[in-house]
N, C-alpha and C positions, 0 to 999 in steps of 0.2 A: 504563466497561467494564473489569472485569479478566479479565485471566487467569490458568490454572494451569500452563501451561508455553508452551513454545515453538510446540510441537503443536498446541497449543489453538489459540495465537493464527492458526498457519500453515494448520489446517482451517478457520477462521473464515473469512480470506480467501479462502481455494480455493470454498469454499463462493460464493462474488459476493457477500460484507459487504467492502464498501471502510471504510477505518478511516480519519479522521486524529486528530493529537494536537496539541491547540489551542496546548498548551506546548513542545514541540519545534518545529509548525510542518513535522509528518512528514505526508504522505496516501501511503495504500498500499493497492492494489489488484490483483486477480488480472491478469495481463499476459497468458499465454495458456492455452491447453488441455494444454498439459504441465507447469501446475502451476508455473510462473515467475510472482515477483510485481515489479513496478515501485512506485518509491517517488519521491516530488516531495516538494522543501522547500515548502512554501506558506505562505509568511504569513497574520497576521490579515486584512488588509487584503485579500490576493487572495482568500484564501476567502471574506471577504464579497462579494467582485465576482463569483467563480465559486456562489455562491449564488442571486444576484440574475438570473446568468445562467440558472443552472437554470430556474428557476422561471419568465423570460419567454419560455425558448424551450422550454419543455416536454422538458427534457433529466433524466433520472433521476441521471447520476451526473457528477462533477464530471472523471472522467477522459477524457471524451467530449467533454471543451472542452479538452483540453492538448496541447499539442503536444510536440517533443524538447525532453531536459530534465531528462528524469528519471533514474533508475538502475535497470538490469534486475538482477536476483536468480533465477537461473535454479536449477530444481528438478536433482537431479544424476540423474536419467535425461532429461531436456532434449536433444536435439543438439546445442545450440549451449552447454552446460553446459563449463567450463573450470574445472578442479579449481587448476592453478597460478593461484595470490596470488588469486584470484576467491572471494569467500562466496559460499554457494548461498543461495538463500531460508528453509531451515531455520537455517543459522546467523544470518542476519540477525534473525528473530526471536527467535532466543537472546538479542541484544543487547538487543532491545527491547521481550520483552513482559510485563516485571515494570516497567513504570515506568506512573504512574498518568497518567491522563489519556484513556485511548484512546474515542475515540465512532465508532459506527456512522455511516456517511454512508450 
């Protein structure tokens, strides 16, 4: 899956497409209703385990098995959005959504 900007990649999530990238080892998904995305490192290895779990427990998405952990990227109309040394979710996908690899989960 590519993209064409930042945007793209940041409606895509907003949208409920949780993405990881098998080569990074990134899974990123919508965090809440004001538009904050959460991100987990996940290895090969646990994404095989969080698959396997899916599929016995009739779970749709892999962020519904995770616990703390991750990193929150909050939208900057968010409350809890903090503009000192903090990326919002749109910058974050600035960093990352020209690099190749990304799949739909």
């Amino acid at each position: 899956m590519r993209f064409d900007s930042a945007e793209d990649m940041l409606t895509t999530i907003q949208q409920g497409k949780d993405l990881y990238n098998p080569q990074l080892g990134l899974y990123v998904f919508l965090y809440s209703e004001a538009g904050s995305i959460a991100v987990y490192y996940i290895g090969t290895e646990r994404a095989n385990l969080l698959s396997d779990e899916c599929k016995a427990g009739n779970v749709k998405y892999w962020s519904e098995l995770l616990g703390p952990g991750g990193a929150i990227y909050d939208d900057p109309s968010c409350e809890f959005y903090d503009s000192d040394g903090c990326i919002s979710n749109r910058e974050w996908c600035e960093e990352y959504f020209s690099l190749e690899g990304w799949n739909h989960k």
